[in-house]
C-alpha positions as CSV (number, residue, x, y, z in Angstrom):
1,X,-18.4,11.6,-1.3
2,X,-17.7,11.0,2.5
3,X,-15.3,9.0,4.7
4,X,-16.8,7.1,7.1
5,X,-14.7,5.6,9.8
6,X,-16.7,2.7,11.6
7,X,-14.5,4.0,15.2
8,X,-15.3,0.5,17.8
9,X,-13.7,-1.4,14.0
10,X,-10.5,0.8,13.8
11,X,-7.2,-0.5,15.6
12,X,-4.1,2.4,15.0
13,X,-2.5,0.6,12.8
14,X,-1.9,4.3,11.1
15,X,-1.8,2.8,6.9
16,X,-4.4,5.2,6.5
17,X,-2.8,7.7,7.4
18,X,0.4,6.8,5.4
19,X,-1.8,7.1,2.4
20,X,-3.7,10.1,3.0
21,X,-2.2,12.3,5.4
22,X,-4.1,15.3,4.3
23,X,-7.1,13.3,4.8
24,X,-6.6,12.0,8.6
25,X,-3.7,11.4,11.3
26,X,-3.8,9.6,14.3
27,X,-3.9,11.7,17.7
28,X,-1.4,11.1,20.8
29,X,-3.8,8.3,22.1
30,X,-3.5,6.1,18.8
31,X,-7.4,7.4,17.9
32,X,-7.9,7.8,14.2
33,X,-9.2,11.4,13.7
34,X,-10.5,13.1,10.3
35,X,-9.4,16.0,9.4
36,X,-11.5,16.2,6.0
37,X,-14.5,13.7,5.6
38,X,-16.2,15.0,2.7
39,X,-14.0,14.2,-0.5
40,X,-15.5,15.6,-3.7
41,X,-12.0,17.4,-5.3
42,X,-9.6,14.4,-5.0
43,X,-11.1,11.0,-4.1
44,X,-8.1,8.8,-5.0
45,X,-6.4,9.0,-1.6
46,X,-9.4,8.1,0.1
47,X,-10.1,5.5,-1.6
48,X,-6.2,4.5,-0.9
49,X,-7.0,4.6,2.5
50,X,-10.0,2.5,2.3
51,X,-8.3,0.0,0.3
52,X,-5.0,-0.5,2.9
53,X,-7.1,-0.2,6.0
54,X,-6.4,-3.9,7.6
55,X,-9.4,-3.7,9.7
56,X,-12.1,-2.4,7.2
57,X,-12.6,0.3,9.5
58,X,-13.3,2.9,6.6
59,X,-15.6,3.1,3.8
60,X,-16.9,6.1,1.0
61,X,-20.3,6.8,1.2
């Protein structure tokens, strides 16, 4: 499974991040980055992040 970040979407907000930290972190310039996009071993904080992203800026495919 992959996390797919939809970039022009995403705002900073940073909930992601809060969720999945070992997934993704925001940069000095507020730009969501991903450290990991293909989750196969432990999907559940990526769907986390999905589900508090305000902006619908991420998605598993």
């Amino acid at each position: 499974m992959k996390i797919v970040l939809d970039r022009p979407r995403c705002e900073g907000h940073g909930l992601c991040e809060d969720v999945a930290p070992q997934l993704m972190h925001l940069d000095e310039d507020g730009e969501l980055v991903l450290d990991i996009e293909t989750v196969d071993n432990d999907v559940e904080p990526a769907k986390a992040a999905v589900r508090v992203c305000p902006v619908a800026a991420l998605r598993l495919a």
